[in-house]
LOMIVO-51296 format. One line per 2 residues: for each residue x, y, z of N, C-alpha, C, CB. Coordinates in steps of 0.2 Angstrom, whole numbers. Glycine has a CB too. Layout:
LOMIVO-51296
X Y Z X Y Z X Y Z X Y Z | ...
This chain:
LOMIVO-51296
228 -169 247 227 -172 254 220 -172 256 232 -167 259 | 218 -178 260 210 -176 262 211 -177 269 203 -181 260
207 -173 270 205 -171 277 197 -174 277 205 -160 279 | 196 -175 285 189 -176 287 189 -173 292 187 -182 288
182 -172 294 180 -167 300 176 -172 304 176 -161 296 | 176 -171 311 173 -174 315 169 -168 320 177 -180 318
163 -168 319 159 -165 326 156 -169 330 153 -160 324 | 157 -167 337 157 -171 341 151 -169 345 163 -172 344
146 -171 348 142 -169 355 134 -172 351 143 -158 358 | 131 -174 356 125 -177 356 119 -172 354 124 -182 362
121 -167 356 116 -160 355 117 -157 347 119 -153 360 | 124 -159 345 122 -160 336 117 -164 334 127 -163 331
118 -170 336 114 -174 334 106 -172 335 116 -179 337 | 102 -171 340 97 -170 341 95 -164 341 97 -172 346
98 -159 335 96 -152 332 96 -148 339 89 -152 327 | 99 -148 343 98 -143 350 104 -136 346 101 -148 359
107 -139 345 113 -132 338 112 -135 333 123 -131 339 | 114 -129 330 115 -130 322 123 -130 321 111 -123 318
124 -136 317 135 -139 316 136 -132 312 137 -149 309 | 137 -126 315 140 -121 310 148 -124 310 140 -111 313
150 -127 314 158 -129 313 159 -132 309 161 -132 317 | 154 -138 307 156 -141 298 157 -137 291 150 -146 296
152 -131 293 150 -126 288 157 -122 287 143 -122 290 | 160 -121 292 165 -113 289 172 -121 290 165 -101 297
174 -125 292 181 -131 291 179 -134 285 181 -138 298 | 173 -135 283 172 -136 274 175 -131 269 164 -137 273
173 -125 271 174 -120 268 180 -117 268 170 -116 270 | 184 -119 275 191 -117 275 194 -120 271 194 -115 280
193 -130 271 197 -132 268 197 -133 261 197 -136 271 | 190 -131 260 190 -131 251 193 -124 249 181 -131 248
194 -120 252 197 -115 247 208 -112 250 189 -108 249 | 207 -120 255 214 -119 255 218 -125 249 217 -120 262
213 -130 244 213 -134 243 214 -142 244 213 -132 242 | 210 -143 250 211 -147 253 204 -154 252 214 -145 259
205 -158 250 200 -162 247 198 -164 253 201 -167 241 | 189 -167 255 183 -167 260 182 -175 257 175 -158 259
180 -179 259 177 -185 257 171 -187 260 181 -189 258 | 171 -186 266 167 -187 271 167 -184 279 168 -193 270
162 -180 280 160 -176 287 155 -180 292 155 -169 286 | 158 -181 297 152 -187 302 150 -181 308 159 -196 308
146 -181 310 144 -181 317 143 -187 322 138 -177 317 | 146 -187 326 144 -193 334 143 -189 339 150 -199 337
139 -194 344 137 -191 349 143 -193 354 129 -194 351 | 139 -189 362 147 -189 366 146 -196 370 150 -180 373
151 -201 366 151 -211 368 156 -210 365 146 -217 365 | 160 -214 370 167 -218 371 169 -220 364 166 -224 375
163 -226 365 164 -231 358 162 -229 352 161 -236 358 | 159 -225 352 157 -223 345 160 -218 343 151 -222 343
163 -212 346 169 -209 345 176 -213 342 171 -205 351 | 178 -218 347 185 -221 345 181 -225 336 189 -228 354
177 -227 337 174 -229 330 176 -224 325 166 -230 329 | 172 -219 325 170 -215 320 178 -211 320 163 -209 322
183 -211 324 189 -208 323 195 -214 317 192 -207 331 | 191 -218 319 198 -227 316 193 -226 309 196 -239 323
188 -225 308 187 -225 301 188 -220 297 181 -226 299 | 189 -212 302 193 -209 297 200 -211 295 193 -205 298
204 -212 300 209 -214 298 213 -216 295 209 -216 298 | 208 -220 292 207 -226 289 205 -224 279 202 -229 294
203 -218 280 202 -215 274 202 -210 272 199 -215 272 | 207 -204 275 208 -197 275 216 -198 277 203 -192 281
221 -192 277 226 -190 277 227 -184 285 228 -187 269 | 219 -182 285 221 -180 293 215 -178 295 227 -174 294
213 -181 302 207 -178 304 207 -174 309 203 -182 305 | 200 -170 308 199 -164 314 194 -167 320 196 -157 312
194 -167 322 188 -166 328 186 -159 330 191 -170 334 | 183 -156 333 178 -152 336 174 -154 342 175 -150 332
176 -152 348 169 -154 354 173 -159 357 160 -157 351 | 168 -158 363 170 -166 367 177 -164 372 172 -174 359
181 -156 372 186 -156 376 186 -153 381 190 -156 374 | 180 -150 383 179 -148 389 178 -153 395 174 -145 389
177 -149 401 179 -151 409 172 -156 408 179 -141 417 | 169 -156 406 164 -163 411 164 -169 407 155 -162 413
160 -174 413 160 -181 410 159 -183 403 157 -185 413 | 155 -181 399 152 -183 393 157 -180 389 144 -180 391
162 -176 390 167 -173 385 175 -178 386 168 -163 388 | 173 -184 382 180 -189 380 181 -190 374 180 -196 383
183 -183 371 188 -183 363 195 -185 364 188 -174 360 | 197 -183 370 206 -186 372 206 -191 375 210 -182 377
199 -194 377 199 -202 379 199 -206 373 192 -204 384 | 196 -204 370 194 -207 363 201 -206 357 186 -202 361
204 -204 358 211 -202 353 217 -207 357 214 -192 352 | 216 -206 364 220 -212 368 220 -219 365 217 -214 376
213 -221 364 211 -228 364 212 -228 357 203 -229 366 | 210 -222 352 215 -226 347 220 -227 346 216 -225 343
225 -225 347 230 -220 346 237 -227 351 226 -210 351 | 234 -230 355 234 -234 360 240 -228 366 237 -243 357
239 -221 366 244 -219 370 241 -217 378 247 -213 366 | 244 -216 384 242 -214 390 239 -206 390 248 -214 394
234 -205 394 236 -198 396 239 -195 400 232 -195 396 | 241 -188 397 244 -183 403 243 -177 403 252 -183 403
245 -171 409 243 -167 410 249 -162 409 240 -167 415 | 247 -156 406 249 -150 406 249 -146 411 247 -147 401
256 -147 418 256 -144 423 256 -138 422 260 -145 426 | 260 -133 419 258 -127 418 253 -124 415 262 -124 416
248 -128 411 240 -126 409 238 -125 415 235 -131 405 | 238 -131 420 233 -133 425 233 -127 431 234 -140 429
240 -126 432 241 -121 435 237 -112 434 246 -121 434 | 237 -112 427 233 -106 424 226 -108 427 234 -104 416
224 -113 427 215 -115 424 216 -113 433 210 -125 420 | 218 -113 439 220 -114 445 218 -107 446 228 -116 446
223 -104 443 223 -98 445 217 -93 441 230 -95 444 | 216 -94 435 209 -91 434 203 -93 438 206 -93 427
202 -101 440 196 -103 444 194 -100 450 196 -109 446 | 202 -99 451 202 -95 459 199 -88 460 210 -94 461
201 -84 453 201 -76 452 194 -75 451 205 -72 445 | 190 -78 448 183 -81 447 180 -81 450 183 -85 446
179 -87 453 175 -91 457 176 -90 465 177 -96 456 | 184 -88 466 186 -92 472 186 -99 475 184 -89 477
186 -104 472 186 -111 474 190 -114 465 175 -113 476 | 191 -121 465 195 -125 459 188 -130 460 205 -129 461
188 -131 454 183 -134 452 187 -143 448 179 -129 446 | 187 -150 453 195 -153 449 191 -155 441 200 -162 454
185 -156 440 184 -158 434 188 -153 427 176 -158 435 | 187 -148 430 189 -140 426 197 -144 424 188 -129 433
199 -146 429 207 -145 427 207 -150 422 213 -147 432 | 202 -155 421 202 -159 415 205 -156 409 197 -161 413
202 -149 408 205 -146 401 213 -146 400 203 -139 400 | 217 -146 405 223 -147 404 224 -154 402 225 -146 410
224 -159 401 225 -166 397 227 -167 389 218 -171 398 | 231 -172 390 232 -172 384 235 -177 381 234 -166 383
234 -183 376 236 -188 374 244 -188 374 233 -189 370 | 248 -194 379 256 -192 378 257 -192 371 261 -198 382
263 -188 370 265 -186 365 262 -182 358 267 -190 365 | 256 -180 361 254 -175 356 256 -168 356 249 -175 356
256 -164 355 256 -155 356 252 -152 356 259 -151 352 | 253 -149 362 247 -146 364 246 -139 359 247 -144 373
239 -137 358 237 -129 356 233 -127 360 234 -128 349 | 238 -121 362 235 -114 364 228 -112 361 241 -109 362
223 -110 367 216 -110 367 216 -101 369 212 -116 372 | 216 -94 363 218 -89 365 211 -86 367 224 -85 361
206 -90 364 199 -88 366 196 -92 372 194 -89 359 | 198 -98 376 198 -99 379 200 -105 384 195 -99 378
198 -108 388 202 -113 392 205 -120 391 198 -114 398 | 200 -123 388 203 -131 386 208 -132 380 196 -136 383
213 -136 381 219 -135 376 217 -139 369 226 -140 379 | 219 -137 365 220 -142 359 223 -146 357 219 -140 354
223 -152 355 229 -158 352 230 -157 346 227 -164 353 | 236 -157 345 240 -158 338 243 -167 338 247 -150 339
242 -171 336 244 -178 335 247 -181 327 237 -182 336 | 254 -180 328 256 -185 321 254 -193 324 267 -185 318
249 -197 321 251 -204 321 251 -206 315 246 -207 325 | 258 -209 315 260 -214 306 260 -209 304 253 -219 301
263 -201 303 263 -198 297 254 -194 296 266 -205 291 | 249 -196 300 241 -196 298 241 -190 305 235 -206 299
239 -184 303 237 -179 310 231 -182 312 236 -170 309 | 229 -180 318 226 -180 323 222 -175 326 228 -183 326
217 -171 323 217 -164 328 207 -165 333 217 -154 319 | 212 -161 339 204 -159 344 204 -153 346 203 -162 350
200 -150 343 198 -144 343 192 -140 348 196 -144 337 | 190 -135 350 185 -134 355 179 -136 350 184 -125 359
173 -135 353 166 -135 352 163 -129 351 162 -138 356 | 166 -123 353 164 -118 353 167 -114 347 165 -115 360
162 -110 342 164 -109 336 168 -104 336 158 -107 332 | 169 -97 341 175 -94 342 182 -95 343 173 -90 345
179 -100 349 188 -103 350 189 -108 345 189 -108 358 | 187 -113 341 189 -117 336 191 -113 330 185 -121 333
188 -107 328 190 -103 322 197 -102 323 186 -95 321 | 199 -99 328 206 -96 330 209 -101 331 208 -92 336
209 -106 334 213 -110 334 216 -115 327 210 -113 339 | 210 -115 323 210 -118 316 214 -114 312 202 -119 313
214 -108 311 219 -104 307 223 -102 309 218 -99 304 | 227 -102 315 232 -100 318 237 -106 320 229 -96 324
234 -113 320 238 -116 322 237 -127 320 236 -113 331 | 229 -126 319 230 -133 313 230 -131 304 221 -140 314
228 -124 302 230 -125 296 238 -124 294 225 -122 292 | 243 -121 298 250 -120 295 250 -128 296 258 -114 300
249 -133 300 251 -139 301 250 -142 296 247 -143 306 | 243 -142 291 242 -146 287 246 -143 280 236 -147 288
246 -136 279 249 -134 275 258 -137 275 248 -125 276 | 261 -137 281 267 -139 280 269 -147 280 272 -136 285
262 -151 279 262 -158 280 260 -160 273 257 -160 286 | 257 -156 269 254 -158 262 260 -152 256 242 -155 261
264 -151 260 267 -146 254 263 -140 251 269 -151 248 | 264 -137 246 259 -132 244 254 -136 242 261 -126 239
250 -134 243 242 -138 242 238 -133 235 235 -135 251 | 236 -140 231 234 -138 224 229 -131 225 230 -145 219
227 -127 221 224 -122 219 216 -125 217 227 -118 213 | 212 -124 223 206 -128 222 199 -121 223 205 -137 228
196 -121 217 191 -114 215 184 -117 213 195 -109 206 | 181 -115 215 174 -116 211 172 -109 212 169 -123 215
166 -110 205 160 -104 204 154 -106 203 161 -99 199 | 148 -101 206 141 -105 206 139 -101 200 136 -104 212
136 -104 196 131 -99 189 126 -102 192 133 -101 179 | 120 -97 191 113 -95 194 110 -95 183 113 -85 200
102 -100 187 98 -100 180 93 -100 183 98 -105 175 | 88 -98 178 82 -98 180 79 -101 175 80 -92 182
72 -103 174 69 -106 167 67 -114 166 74 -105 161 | 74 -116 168 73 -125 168 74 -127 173 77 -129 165
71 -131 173 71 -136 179 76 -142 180 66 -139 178 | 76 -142 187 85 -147 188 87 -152 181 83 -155 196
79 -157 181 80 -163 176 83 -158 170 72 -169 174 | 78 -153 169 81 -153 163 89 -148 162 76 -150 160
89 -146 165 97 -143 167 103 -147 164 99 -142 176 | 99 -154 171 105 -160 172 104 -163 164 103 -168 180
99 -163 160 102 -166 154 104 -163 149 99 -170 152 | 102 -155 149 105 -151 145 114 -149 144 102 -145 146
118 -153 150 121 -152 153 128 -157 154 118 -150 157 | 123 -164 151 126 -170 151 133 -171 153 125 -173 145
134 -170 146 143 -172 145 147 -167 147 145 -172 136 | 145 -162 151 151 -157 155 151 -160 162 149 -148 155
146 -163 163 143 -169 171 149 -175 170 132 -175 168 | 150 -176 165 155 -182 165 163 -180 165 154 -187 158
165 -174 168 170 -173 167 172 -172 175 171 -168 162 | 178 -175 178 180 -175 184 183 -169 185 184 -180 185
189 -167 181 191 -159 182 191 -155 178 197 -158 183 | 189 -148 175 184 -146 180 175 -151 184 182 -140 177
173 -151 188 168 -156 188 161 -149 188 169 -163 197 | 156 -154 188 150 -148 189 145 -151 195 145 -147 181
140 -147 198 136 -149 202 129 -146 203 139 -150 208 | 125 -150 202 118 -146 203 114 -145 209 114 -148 200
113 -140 212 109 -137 218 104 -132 218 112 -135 222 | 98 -133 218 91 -134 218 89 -129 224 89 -141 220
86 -121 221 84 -118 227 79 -116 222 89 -113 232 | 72 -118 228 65 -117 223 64 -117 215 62 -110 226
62 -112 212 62 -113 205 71 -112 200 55 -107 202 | 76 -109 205 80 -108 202 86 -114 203 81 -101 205
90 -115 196 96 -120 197 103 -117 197 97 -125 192 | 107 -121 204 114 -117 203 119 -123 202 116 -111 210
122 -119 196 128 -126 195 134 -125 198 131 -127 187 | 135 -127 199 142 -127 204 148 -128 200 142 -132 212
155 -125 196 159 -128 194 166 -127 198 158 -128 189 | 169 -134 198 174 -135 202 182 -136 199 172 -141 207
186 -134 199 193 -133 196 198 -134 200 194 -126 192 | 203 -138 199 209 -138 204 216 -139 199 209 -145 210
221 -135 198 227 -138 197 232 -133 201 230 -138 188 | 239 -133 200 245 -128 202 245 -123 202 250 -129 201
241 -121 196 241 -116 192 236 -110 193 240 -119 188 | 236 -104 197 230 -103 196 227 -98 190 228 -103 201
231 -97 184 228 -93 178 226 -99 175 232 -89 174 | 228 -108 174 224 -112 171 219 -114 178 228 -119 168
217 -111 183 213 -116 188 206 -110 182 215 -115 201 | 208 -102 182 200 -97 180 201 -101 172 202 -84 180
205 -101 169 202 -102 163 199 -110 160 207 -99 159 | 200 -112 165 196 -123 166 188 -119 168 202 -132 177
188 -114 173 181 -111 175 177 -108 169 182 -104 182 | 183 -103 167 178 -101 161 178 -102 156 178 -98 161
180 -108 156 179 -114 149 173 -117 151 185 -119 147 | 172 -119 154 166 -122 159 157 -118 158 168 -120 167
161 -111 162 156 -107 161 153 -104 154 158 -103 164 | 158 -105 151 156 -103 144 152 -107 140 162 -104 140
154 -115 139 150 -120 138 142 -119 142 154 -126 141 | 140 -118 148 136 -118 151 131 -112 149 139 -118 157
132 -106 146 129 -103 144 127 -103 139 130 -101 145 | 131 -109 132 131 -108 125 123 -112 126 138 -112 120
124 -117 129 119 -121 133 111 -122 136 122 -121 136 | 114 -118 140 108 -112 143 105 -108 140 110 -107 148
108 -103 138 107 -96 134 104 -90 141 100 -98 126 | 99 -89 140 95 -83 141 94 -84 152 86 -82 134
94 -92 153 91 -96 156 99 -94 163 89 -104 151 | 102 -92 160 109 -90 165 109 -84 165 117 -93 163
109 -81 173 106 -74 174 112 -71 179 97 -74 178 | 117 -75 184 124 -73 188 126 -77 190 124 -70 194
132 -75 195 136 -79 197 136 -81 205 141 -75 195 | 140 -84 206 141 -84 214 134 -80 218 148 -80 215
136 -75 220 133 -70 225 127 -64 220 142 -64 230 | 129 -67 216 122 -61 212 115 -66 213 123 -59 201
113 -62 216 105 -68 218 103 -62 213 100 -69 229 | 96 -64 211 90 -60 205 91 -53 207 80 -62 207
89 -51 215 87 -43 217 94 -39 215 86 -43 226 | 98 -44 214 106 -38 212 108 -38 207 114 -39 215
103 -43 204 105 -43 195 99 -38 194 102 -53 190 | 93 -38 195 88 -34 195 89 -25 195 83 -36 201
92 -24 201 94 -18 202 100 -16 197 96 -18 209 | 104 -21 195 108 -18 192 109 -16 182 113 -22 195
101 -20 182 99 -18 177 95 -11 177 97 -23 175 | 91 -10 183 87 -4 181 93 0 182 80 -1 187
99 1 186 104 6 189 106 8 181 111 2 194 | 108 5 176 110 6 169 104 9 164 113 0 166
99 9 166 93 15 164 89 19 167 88 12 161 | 92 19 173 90 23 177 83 24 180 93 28 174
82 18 181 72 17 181 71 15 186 68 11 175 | 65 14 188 60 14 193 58 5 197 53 18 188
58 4 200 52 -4 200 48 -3 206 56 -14 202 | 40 -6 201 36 -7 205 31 -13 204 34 -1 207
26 -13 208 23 -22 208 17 -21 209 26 -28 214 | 12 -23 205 4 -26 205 3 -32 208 1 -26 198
2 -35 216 1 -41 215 -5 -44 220 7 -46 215 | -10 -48 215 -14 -50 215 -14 -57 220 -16 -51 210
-8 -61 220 -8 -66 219 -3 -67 227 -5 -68 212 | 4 -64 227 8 -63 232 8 -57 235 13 -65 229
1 -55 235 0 -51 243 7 -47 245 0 -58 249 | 10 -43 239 15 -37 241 23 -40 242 12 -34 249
25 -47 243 29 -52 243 34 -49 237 25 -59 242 | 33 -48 230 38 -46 227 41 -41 227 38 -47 222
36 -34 230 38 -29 232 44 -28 238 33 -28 233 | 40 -32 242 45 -36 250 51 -36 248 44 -44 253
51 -42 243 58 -44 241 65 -39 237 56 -48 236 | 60 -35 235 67 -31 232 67 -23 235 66 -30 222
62 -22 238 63 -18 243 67 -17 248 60 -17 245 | 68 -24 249 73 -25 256 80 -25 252 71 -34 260
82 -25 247 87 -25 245 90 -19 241 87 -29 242 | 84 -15 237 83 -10 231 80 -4 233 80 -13 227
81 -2 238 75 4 242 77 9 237 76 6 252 | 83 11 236 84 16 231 79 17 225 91 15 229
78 13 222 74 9 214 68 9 214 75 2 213 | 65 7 221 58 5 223 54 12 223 57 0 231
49 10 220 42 15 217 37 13 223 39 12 207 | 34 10 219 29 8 223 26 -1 225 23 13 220
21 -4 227 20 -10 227 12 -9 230 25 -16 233 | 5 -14 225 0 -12 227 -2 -18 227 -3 -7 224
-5 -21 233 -7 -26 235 -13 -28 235 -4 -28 240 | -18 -31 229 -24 -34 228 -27 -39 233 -24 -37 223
-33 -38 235 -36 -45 237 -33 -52 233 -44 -46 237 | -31 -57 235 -32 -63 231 -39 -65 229 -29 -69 235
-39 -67 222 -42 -69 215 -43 -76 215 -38 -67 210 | -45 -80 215 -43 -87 213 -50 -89 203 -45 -94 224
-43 -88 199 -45 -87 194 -49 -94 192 -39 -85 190 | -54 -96 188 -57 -102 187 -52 -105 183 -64 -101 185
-54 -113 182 -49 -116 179 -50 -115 172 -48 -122 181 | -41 -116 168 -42 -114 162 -41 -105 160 -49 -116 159
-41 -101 166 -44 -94 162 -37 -92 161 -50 -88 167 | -38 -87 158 -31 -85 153 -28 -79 160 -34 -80 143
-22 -84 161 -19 -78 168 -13 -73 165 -15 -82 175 | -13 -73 159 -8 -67 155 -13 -62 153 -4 -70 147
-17 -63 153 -22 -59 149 -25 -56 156 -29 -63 143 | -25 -59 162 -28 -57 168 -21 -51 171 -30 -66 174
-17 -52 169 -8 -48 174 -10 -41 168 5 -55 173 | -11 -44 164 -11 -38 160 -17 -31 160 -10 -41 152
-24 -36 162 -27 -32 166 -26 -27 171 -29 -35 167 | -19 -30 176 -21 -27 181 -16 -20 180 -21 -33 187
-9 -21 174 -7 -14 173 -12 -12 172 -3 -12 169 | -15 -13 166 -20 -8 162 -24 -3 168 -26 -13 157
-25 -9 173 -30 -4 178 -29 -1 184 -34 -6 180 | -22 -1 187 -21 2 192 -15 7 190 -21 -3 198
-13 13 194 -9 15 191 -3 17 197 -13 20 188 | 4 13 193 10 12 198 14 17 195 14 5 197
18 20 200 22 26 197 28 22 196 23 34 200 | 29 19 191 36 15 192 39 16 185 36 6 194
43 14 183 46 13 176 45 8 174 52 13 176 | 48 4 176 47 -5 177 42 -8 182 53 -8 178
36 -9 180 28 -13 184 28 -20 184 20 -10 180 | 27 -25 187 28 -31 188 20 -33 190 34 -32 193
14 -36 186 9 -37 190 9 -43 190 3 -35 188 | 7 -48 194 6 -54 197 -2 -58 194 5 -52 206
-6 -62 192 -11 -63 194 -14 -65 196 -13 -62 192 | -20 -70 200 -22 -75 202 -21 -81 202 -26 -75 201
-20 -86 204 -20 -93 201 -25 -97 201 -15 -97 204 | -24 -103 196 -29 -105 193 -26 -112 196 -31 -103 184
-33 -117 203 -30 -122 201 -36 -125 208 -21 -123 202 | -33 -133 209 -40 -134 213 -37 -132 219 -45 -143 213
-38 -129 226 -38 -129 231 -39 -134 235 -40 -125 231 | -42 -137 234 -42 -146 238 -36 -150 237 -48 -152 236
-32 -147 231 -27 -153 227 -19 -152 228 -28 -154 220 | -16 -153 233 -10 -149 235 -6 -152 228 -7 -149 244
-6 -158 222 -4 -160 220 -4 -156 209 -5 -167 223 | -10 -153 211 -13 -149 204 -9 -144 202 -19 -147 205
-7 -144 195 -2 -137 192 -6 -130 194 0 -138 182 | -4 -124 196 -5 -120 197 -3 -114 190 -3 -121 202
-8 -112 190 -6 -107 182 -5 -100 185 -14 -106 173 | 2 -97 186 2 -89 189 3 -85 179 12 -87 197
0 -79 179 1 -76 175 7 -69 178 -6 -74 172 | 12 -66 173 15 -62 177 15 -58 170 23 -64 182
16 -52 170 15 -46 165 19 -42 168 7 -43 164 | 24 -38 163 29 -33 165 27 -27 159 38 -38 165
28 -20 162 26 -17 159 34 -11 160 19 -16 162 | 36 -8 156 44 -6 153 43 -1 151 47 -10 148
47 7 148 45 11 142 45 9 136 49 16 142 | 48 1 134 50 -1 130 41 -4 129 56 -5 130
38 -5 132 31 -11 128 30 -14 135 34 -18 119 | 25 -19 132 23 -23 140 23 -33 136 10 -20 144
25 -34 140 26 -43 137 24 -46 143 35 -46 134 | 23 -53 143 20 -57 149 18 -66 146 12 -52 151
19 -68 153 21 -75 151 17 -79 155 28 -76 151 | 15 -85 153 11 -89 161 16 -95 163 1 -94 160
16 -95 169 18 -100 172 16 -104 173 20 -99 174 | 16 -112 177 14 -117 176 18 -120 184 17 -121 170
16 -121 189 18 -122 194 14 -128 197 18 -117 197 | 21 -133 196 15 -141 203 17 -140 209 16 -152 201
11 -139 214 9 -139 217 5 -137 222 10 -141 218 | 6 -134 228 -2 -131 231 2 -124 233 -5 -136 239
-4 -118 234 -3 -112 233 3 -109 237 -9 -110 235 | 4 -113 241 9 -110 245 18 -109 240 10 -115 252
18 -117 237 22 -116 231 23 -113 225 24 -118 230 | 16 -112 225 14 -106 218 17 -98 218 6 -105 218
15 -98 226 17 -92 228 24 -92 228 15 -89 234 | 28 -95 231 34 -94 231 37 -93 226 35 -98 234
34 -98 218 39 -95 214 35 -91 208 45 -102 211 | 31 -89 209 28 -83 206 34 -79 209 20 -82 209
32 -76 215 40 -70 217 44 -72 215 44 -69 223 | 46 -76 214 56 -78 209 54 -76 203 60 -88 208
49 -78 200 49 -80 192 44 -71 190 43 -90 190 | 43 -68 195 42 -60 192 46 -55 193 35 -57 194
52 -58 197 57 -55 197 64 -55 192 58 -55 202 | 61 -58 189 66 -66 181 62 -63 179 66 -76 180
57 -60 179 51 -59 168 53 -51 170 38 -61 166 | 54 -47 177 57 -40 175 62 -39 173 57 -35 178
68 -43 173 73 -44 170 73 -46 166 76 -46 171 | 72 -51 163 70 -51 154 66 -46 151 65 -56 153
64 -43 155 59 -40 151 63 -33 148 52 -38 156 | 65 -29 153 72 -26 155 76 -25 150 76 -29 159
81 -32 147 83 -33 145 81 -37 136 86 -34 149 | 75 -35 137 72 -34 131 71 -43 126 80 -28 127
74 -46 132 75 -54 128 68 -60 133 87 -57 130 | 60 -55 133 53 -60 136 49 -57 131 50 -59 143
């Protein structure tokens, strides 16, 4: 069954909020399995609401709306479902009466725009708003729902699980088992990911997807049948493949970002972390401190260095264990980068050296473009070489 989503109000549009309602009615509907095709936002117009509602339509099995049903003039989500819909509106006397009597307890005075929230396209059903005043519409047209929902993210949550999703659940029958899991890598780079990866790319179920957060790739794979001991094992056939692939270069899952992979490797030798850096100004320290405070030793932050070009920045990180002294187990040093400072387009060479009870190993990196993104993935990629290092495979 697909569902589309419609957020409505001109203040999406113009970033004055941020659409968290798309974010958690995507989420809900992906993981009751319900297929997403396409998410619009429109602003609050007549015509381009009743537009943007006739094309879903027109290509979804049921659509939501969100926003647009409050008391003032710019809020015509129920005008706009009329006009498709071609039905009259009418009013829920016994709502109006309550909004009556709250305005009154309130305020002391009835506000008549306010009763607007009482309206409601003939012959739809109304939903109960237990977080707030304006109603919701529930609409079979053709066999296709029709849903309007508040704009406000508390009142739509309640209203969305309590009362449109049993709708859609008893309108699609049981709804297929739809799972996806993210596997986290570090090492390659999208392109090269996406072609190391080719022919598992071409498969529609399970499907795969790639998403790009600074130096790290996360594959997304997606599984649906009836089933769900075949929905884990289509994942972890997937996953499997993905790491025969990858190898060393796949570091978690889902919710294991670096710091929890990190930690959970010192937690099994019972060791220390701490950070020399030259380069990122205390930043890697930051990073796993804020997460790892138990683990964390120490972090010693250098003036920046800006190494001349060419000069050897493995041989520079390794310096800087040798010469400062971190009470850690596991020491992470950073070193200068080497690159032109006028050229925000020039590869940047960070060196990162990890120092272990096992030995010290260290590696340079190669970063395009200007210091700011050098820094940035210098911290990822020296919290990736203590892990390797850790685990014995840098």
């Amino acid at each position: 069954m697909i569902v589309e989503v419609i957020a409505v109000g001109t203040e999406l549009l113009i970033g004055q909020i941020i659409n968290s309602n798309v974010a958690f009615l995507g989420s809900r509907l992906h993981d009751e399995g319900f297929d997403a095709h396409f998410q619009v936002t429109v602003g609050d117009n007549l015509d381009r609401m009743t537009f943007a509602i006739e094309q879903a339509l027109g290509r979804a099995d049921a659509v939501i709306l969100t926003g647009g049903i409050g008391p003032t003039q710019d809020d015509v989500t129920r005008e706009a479902i009329c006009r498709v819909t071609g039905r009259a509106m009418t009013r829920d006397l016994e709502h109006e009466e309550k909004i009556r009597e709250r305005l009154m307890r309130l305020r002391g005075e009835v506000n008549v725009n306010t009763l607007r929230m009482a309206d409601y396209p003939e012959g739809a059903e109304t939903m109960e708003n237990r977080k707030g005043v304006a109603l919701g519409v529930a609409l079979d047209q053709g066999g296709k729902w029709i849903f309007a929902m508040p704009g406000v993210p508390t009142e739509m949550k309640v209203m969305f699980d309590e009362q449109v999703m049993p709708r859609l659940r008893a309108s699609a029958g049981e709804p297929a088992i739809l799972k996806s899991r993210v596997v986290r890598t570090w090492g390659y780079g999208e392109s090269a990911v996406a072609e190391k990866l080719d022919d598992l790319y071409a498969s529609s179920n399970p499907s795969i997807a790639f998403l790009i957060d600074a130096s790290e790739v996360r594959i997304r794979i997606t599984a649906k049948d009836d089933d769900e001991a075949t929905v884990d094992a289509m994942l972890d056939r997937v996953d499997d493949a993905i790491v025969a692939k990858l190898g060393d270069a796949v570091f978690g899952r889902d919710d294991q970002v670096i710091e929890v992979v990190l930690i959970d490797s010192l937690s099994r030798k019972n060791w220390t972390f701490g950070t020399i850096e030259q380069f990122t100004a205390g930043a890697v320290g930051a990073r796993f401190a804020n997460v790892g405070p138990a683990h964390f030793a120490e972090s010693i932050g250098l003036r920046p260095v800006r190494l001349p070009e060419g000069a050897d920045t493995q041989a520079a990180a390794r310096q800087l264990l040798a010469g400062h002294d971190c009470p850690a187990d596991v020491v992470v040093a950073v070193s200068g980068v080497a690159g032109d400072p006028s050229n925000p387009n020039t590869s940047r060479t960070v060196g990162i050296a990890v120092r272990t009870p096992d030995g010290v190993s260290s590696r340079e990196l190669n970063i395009l473009g200007d210091d700011e993104r050098a820094r940035q993935f210098a911290n990822t990629g020296a919290l990736h070489g203590a892990r390797l290092a850790i685990e014995g495979r840098w």
